[in-house]
VEXRO-817412 format. One record per residue (C-alpha): residue number from 1; x, y, z. Coordinates in steps of 0.1 Angstrom, whole numbers, plus 5000, padded with zeros to 4 digits. Layout:
<rs>
@num NUM&u X&v Y&w Z
...
</rs>
This chain:
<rs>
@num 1&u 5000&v 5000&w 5000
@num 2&u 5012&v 5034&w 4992
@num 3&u 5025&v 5056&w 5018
@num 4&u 5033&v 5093&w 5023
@num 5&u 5072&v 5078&w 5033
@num 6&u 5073&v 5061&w 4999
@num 7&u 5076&v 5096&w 4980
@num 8&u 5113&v 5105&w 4983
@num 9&u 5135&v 5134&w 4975
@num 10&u 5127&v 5153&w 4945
@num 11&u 5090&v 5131&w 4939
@num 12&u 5083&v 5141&w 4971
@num 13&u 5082&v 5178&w 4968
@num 14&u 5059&v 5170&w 4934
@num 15&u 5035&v 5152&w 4956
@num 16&u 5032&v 5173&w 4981
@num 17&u 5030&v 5204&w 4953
@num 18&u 5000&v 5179&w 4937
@num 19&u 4986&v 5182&w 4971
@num 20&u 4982&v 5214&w 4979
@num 21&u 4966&v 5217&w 4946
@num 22&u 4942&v 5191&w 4953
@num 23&u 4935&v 5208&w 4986
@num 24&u 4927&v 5239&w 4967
@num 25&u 4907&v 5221&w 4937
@num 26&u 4902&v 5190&w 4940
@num 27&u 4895&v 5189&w 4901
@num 28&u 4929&v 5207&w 4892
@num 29&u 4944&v 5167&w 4894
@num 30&u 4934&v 5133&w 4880
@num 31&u 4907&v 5110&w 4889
@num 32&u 4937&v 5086&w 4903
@num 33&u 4956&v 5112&w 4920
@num 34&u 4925&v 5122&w 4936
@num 35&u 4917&v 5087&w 4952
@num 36&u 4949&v 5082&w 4963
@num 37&u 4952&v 5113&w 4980
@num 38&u 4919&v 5105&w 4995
@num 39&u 4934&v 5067&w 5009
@num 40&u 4964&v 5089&w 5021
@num 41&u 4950&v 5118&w 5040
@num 42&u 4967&v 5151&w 5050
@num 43&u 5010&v 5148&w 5048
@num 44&u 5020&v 5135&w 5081
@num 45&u 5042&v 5161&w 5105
@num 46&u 5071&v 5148&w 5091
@num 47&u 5098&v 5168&w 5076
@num 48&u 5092&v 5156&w 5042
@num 49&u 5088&v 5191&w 5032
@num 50&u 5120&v 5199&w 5048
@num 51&u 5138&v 5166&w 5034
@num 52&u 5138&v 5173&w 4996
@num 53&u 5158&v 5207&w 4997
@num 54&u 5188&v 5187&w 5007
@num 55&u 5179&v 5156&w 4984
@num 56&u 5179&v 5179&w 4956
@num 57&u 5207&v 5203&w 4971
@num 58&u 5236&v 5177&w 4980
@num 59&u 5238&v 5149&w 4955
@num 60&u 5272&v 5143&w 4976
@num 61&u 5255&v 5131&w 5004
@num 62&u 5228&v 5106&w 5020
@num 63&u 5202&v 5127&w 5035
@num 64&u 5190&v 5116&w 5069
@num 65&u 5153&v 5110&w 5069
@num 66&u 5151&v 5132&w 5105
@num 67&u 5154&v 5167&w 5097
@num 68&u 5134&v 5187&w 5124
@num 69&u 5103&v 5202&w 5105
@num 70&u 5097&v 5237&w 5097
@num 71&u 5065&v 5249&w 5105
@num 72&u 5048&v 5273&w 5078
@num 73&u 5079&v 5264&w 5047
@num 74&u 5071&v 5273&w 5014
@num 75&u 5074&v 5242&w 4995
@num 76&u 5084&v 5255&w 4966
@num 77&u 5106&v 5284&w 4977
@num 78&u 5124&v 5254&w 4992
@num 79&u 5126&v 5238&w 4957
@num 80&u 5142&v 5267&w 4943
@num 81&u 5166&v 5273&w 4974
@num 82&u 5182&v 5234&w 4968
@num 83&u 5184&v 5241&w 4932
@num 84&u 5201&v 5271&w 4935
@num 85&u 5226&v 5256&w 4964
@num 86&u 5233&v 5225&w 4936
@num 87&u 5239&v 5252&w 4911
@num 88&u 5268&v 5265&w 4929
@num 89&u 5282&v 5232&w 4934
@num 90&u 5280&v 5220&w 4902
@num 91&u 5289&v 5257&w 4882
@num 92&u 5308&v 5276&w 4906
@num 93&u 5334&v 5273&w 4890
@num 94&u 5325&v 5290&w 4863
@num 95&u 5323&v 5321&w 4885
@num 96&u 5359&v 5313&w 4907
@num 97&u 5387&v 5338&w 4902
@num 98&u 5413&v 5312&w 4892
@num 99&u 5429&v 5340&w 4862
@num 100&u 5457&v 5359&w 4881
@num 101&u 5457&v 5386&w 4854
@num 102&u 5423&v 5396&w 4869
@num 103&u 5404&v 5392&w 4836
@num 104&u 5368&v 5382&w 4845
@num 105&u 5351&v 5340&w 4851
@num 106&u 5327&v 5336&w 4821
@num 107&u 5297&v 5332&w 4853
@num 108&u 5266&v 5314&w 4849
@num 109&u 5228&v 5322&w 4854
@num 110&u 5223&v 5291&w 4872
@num 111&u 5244&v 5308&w 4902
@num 112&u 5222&v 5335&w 4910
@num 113&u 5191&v 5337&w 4932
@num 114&u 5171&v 5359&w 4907
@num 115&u 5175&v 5329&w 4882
@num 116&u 5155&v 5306&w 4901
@num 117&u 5130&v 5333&w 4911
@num 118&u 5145&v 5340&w 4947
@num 119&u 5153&v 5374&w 4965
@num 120&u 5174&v 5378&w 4995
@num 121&u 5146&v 5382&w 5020
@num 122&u 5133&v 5345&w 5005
@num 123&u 5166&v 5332&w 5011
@num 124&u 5172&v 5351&w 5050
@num 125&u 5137&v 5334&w 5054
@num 126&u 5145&v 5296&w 5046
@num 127&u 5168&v 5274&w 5071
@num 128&u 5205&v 5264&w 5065
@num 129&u 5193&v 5229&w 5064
@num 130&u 5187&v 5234&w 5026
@num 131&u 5223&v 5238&w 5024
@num 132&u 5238&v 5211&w 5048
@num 133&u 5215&v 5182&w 5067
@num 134&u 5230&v 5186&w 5096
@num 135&u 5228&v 5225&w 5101
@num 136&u 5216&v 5235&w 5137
@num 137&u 5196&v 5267&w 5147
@num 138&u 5235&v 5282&w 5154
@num 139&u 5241&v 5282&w 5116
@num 140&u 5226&v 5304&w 5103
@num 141&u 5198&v 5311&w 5075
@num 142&u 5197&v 5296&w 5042
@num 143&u 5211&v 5332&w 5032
@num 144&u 5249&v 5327&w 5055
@num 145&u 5249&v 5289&w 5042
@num 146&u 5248&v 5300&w 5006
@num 147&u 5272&v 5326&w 5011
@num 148&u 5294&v 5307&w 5025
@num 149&u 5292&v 5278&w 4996
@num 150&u 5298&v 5305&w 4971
@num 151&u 5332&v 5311&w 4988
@num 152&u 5340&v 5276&w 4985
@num 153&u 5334&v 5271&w 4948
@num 154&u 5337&v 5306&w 4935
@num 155&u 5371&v 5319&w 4954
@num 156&u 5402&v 5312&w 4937
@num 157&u 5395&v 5277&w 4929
@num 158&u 5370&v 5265&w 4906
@num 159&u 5360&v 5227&w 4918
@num 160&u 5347&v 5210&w 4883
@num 161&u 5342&v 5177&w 4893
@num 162&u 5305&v 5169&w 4886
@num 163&u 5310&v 5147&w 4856
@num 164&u 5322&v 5120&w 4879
@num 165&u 5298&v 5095&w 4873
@num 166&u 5308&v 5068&w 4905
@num 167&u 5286&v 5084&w 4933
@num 168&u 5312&v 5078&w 4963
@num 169&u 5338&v 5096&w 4945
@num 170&u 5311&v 5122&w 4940
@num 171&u 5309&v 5121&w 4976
@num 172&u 5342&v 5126&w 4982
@num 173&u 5352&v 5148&w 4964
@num 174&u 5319&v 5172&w 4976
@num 175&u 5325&v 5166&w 5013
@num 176&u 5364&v 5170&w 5012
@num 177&u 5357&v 5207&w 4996
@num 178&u 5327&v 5215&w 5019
@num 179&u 5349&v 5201&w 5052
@num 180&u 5380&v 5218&w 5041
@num 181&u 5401&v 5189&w 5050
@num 182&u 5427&v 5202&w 5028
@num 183&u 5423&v 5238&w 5031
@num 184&u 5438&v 5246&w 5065
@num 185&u 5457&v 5277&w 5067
@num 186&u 5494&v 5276&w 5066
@num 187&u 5515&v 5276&w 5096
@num 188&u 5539&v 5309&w 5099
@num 189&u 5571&v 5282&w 5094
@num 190&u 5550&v 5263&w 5067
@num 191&u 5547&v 5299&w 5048
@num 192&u 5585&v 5306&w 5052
@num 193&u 5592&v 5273&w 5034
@num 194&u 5570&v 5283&w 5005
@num 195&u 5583&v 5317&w 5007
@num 196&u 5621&v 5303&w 5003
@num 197&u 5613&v 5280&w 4978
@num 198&u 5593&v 5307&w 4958
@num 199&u 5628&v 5328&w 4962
@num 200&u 5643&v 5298&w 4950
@num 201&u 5625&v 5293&w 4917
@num 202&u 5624&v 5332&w 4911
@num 203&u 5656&v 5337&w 4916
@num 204&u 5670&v 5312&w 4894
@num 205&u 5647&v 5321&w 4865
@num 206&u 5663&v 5360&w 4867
@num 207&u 5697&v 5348&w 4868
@num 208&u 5694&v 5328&w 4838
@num 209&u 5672&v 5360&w 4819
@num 210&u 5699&v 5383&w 4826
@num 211&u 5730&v 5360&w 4820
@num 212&u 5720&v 5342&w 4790
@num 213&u 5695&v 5370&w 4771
@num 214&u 5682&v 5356&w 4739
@num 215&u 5683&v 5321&w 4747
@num 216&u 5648&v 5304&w 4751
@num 217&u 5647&v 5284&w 4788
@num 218&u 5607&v 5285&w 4788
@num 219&u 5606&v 5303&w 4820
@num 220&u 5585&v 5285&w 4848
@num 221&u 5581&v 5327&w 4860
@num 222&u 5540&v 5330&w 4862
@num 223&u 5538&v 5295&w 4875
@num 224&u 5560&v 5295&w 4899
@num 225&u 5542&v 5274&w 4923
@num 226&u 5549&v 5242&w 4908
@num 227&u 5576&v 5239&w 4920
@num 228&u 5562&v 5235&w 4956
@num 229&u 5533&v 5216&w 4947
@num 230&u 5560&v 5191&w 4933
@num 231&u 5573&v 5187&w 4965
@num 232&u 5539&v 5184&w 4989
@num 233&u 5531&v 5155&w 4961
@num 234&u 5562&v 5137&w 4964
@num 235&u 5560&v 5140&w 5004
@num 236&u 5528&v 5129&w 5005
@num 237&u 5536&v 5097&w 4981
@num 238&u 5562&v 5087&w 5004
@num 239&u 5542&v 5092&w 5032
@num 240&u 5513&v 5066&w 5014
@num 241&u 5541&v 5040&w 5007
@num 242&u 5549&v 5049&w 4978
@num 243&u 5591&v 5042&w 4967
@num 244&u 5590&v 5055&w 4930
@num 245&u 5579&v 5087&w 4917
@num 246&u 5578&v 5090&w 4879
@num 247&u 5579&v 5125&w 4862
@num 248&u 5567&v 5134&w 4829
@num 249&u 5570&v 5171&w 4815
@num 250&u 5576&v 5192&w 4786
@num 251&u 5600&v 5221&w 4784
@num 252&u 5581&v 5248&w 4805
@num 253&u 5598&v 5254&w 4837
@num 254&u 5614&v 5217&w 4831
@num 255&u 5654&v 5234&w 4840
@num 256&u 5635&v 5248&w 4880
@num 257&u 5626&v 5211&w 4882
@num 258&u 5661&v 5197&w 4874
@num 259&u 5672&v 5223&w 4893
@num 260&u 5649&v 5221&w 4921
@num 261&u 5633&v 5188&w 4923
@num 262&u 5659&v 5167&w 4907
@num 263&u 5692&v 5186&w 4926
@num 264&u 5705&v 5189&w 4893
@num 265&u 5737&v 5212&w 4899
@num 266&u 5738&v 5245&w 4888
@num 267&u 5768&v 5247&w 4871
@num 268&u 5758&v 5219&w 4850
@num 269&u 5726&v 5238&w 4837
@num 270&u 5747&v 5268&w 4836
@num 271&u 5773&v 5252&w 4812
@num 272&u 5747&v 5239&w 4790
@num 273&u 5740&v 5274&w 4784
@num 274&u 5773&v 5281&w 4776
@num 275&u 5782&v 5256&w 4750
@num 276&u 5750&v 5257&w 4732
@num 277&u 5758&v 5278&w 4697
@num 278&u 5734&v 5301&w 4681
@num 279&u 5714&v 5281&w 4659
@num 280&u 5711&v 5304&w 4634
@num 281&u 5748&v 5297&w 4627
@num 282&u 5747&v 5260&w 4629
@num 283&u 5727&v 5233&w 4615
@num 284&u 5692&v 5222&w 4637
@num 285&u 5688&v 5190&w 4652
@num 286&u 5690&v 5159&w 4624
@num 287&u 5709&v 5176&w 4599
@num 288&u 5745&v 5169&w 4587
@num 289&u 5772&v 5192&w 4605
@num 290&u 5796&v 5191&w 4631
@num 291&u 5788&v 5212&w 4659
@num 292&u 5810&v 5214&w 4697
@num 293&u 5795&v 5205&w 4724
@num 294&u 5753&v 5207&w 4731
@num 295&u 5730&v 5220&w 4701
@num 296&u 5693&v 5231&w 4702
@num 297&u 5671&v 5224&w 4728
@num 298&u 5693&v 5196&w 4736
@num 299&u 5690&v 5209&w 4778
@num 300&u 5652&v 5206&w 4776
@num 301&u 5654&v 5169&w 4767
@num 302&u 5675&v 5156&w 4789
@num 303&u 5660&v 5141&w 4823
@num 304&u 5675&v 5128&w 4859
@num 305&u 5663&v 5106&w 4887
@num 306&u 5675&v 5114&w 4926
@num 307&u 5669&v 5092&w 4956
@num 308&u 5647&v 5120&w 4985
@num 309&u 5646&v 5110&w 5018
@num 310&u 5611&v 5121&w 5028
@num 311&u 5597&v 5127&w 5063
@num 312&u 5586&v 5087&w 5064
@num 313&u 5607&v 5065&w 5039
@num 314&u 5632&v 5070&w 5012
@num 315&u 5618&v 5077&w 4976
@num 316&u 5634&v 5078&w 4942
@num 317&u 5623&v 5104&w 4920
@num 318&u 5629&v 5100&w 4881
@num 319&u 5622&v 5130&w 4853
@num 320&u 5620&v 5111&w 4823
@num 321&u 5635&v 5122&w 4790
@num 322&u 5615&v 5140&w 4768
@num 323&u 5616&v 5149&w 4728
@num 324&u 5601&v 5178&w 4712
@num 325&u 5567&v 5159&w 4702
@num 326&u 5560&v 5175&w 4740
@num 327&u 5532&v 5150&w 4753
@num 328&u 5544&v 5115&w 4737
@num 329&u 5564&v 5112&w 4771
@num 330&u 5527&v 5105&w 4787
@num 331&u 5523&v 5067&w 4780
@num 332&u 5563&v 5064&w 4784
@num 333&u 5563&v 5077&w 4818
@num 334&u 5530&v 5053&w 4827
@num 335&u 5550&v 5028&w 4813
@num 336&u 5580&v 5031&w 4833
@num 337&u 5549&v 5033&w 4867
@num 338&u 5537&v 5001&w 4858
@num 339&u 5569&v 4981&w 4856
@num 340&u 5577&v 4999&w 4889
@num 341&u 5547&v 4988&w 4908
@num 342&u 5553&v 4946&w 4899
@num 343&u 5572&v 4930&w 4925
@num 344&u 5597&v 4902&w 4913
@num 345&u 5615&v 4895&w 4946
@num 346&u 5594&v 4860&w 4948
@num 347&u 5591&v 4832&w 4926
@num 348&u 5565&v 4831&w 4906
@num 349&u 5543&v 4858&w 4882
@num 350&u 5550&v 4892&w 4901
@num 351&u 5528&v 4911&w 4919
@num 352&u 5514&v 4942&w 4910
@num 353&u 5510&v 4972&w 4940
@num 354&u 5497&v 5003&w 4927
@num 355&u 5510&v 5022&w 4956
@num 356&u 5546&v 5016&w 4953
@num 357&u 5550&v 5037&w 4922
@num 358&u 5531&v 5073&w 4909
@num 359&u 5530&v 5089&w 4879
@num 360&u 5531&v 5127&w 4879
@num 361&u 5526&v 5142&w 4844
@num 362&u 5526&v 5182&w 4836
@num 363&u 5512&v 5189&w 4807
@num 364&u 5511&v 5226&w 4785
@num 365&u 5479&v 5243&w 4784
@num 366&u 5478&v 5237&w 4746
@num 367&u 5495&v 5206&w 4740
@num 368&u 5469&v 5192&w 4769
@num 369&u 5439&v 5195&w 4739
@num 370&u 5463&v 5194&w 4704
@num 371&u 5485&v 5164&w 4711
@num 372&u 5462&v 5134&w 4701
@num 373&u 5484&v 5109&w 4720
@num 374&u 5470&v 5126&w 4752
@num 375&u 5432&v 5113&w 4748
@num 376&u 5449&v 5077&w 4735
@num 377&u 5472&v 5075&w 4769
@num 378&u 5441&v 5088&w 4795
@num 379&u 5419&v 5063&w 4770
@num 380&u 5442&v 5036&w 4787
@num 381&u 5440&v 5050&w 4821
@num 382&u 5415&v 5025&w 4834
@num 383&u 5420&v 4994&w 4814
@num 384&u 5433&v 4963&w 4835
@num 385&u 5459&v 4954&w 4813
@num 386&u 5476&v 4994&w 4813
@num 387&u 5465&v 5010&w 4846
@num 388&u 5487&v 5029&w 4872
@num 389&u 5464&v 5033&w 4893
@num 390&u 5457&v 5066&w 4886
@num 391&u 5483&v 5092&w 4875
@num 392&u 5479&v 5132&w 4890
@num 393&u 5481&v 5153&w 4862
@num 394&u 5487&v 5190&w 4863
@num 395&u 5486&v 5213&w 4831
@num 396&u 5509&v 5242&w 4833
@num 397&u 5484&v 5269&w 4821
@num 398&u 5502&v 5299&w 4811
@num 399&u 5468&v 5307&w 4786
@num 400&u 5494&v 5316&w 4761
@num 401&u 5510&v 5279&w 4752
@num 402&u 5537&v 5287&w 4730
@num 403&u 5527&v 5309&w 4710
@num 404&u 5487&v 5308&w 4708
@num 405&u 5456&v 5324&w 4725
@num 406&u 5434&v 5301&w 4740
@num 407&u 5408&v 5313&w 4713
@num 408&u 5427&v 5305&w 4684
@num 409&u 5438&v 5273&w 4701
@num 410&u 5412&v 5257&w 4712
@num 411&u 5372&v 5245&w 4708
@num 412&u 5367&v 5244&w 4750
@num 413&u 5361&v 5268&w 4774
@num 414&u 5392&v 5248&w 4800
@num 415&u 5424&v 5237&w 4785
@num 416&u 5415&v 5208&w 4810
@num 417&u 5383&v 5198&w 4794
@num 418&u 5391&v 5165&w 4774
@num 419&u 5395&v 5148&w 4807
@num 420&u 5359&v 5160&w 4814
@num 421&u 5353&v 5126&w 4789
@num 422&u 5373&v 5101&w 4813
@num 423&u 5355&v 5109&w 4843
@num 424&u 5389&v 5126&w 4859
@num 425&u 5380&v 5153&w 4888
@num 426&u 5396&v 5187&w 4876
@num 427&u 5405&v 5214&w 4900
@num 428&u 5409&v 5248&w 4882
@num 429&u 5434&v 5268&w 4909
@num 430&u 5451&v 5304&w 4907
@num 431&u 5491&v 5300&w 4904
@num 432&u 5492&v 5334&w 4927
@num 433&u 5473&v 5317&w 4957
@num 434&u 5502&v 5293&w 4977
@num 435&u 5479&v 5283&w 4999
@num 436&u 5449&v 5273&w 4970
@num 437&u 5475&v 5257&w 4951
@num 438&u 5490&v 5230&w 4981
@num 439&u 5455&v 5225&w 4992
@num 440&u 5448&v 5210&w 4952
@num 441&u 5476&v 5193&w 4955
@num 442&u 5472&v 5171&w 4989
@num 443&u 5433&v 5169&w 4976
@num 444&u 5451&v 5150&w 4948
@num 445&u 5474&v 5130&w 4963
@num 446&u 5446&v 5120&w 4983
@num 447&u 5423&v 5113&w 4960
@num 448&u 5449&v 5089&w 4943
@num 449&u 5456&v 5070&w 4970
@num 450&u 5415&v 5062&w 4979
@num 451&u 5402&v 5057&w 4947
@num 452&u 5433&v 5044&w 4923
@num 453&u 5422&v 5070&w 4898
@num 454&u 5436&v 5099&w 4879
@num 455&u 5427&v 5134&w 4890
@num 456&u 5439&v 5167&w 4871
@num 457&u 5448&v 5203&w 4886
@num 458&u 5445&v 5231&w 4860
@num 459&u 5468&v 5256&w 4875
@num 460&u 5458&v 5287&w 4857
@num 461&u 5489&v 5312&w 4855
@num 462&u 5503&v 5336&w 4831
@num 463&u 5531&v 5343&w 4809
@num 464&u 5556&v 5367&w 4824
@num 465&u 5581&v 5374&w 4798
@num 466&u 5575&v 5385&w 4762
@num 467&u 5584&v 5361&w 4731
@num 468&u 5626&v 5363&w 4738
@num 469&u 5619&v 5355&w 4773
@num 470&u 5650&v 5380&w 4786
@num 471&u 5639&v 5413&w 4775
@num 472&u 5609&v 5436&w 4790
@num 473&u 5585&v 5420&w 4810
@num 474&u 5548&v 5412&w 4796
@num 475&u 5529&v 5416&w 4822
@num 476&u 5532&v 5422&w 4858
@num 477&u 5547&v 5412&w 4883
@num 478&u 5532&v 5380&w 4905
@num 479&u 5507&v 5388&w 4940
@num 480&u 5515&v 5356&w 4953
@num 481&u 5540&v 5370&w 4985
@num 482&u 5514&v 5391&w 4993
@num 483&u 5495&v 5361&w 5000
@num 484&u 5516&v 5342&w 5020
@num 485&u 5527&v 5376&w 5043
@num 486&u 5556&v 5386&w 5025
</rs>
């Protein structure tokens, strides 16, 4: 027998909407509606009313069925309200300020109240309940708890998760942004690390501008904090178990990573410099000639490994090689993971642990969409015979590329978006915000780790320098020590 607790979520706000139209004209529904609502009676005092705002408004979470009822709600302001809270979950990002250059998020109706027929006093009216379950009289109004989720998904990262079709991760990934496990402010020694290894990178980059002028070293400068998001990843690897970190990476800001990641001296970056020849004089890479010493791009190809000993264990850390064709170092690098993560030191067919090796790929902003060997590698990502189990993927977005606009370069909105079609969480993340960026980066790591899958952090920069990379600077200069007290 049907039951006023059989109608659930968003079928229960339609019933109880069919019912207050019954009550007002009994005619207004069907013959059957009619007899069943005469079997059924009046709604019980339940908070069924109350209950599908949060069905509709957290698809991240299990709504308990004993939400204290609201006397006098408006059922279908309370409709409106959850559809306009799962609005900003699902689109804020499309209103976050992840562009350091300030230009404006592209925005979306479905963020603002007036869209879904709301004003502010509607919203001051309704409880914060709508918003989160478990909200007590102490939190607020539906007005603060909306606030308050628009800072989560519309500050400077843009969360763009919600074509992740396996609920739990769903879950997760929802409750890990609305808890802000991985958002905690940085400790004042915490911020002088960052500080010094933001010196670090910086400092290194200028040198090389104002020693070697004219020679392309595809500055890292405008995405500076790689370079520490490197290092929280490979911490938190070791600390997981993990013994092997495999890097994969193209030419922009690859010498701060030798430098800085692999310990690769100085002096032997520096005399790379020095013995490379003009190559307008000399014959390009594959042609006949004789040429002394290093020609081309040669120092952008070359990779290194280096054994880290980590707060936990000791973990080797390997930058793979990497020719010109930037991104066909992807299935390479998985490659290398997957023979990393057997273990032969039994008899018999080895045994495969995903958590004794990582792959960490950076990828350019326009070689992420152009390079078709991306979509065949991520295509891979989750077949039993080729997983890693899960590779964290960042795309050094510098919305130039090389040499292109992201209008002229591409058909999406996000450099990011092909992963959209493998189901891979994407975090959208300002370069200039420290703290942002190492809260992406343990929400990564973490991720990983649960769910064996791949997840990809869009770290939206700029480029500093103009085409020579040595001359006047192109745009300003970075925010990011303001935000980390300097």
């Amino acid at each position: 027998m049907t039951t006023w607790n059989d109608f659930l979520g968003a079928n229960a706000g339609y019933a109880l909407d069919l019912y207050e139209r019954f009550q007002q004209d009994p005619a207004s529904v069907d013959a059957a509606t009619r007899d069943l609502f005469a079997r059924l009676g009046p709604p019980p005092s339940t908070p069924e009313a109350a209950a599908i705002a949060p069905a509709l408004a957290t698809p991240a979470q299990i709504v308990p069925a004993t939400l204290p009822a609201t006397p006098g709600l408006d059922v279908q302001k309370v409709v409106l309200a959850a559809r306009l809270a799962r609005g900003i979950r699902e689109y804020g990002h499309l209103a976050a300020r992840v562009d350091p250059l300030g230009n404006p998020p592209p925005g979306d109706p479905m963020l603002e109240s007036a869209t879904h027929g709301l004003t502010e006093a509607d919203l001051a009216a309704l409880p914060a309940s709508i918003v989160w379950p478990a909200a007590g009289p102490d939190d607020g109004s539906f007005l603060q708890a909306i606030e308050r989720l628009r800072a989560m998904y519309c500050g400077s990262t843009g969360y763009d998760f919600d074509h992740v079709q396996a609920f739990e991760e769903r879950a997760w990934l929802h409750e890990s942004v609305e808890s802000g496990r991985f958002s905690a402010a940085l400790a004042a020694d915490e911020q002088r690390e960052v500080l010094q290894r933001l010196t670090e990178v910086e400092g290194f980059e200028r040198f090389l501008a104002s020693t070697f002028p004219g020679q392309k070293r595809f500055s890292i400068e405008g995405l500076d904090m790689l370079v520490p998001m490197l290092d929280l990843l490979i911490r938190e690897a070791a600390g997981a178990g993990v013994r092997e970190v495999l890097l994969g990476m193209a030419h922009r800001g690859r010498l701060n990573v030798l430098a800085h990641i692999l310990g690769k001296p100085y002096v032997a970056i520096f005399t790379e410099f020095h013995l490379a020849p003009n190559k307008e004089l000399v014959p390009s890479e594959g042609s006949t000639g004789i040429n002394f010493g290093w020609t081309g791009d040669v120092k952008y190809h070359l990779g290194a490994a280096r054994t880290l000993d980590a707060e936990t264990r000791t973990v080797r850390v390997t930058l793979s090689h990497n020719p010109s064709h930037l991104e066909f170092v992807n299935p390479v690098v998985q490659g290398f993971t997957r023979a990393a993560q057997d273990d032969r030191s039994h008899p018999g067919a080895p045994m495969r642990d995903t958590q004794r090796a990582v792959a960490i790929l950076v990828h350019g902003d326009a070689a992420f969409p152009g390079e078709g060997v991306v979509a065949e590698a991520l295509n891979l990502g989750r077949l039993p015979g080729y997983t890693v189990g899960g590779a964290i993927h960042i795309v050094a977005n510098n919305q130039i590329g090389f040499t292109t606009t992201a209008q002229d370069g591409r058909s999406t909105l996000y450099a990011s978006d092909l992963a959209k079609g493998f189901e891979i969480p994407i975090v959208h993340v300002s370069a200039d915000d420290p703290e942002a960026c190492l809260a992406t980066a343990r929400m990564a790591a973490a991720y990983r780790e649960r769910f064996g899958r791949d997840f990809l952090i869009d770290l939206v920069g700029y480029r500093r320098w103009g085409h020579n990379e040595g001359d006047e600077p192109a745009y300003t200069q970075p925010r990011m020590y303001a935000a980390i007290g300097q």
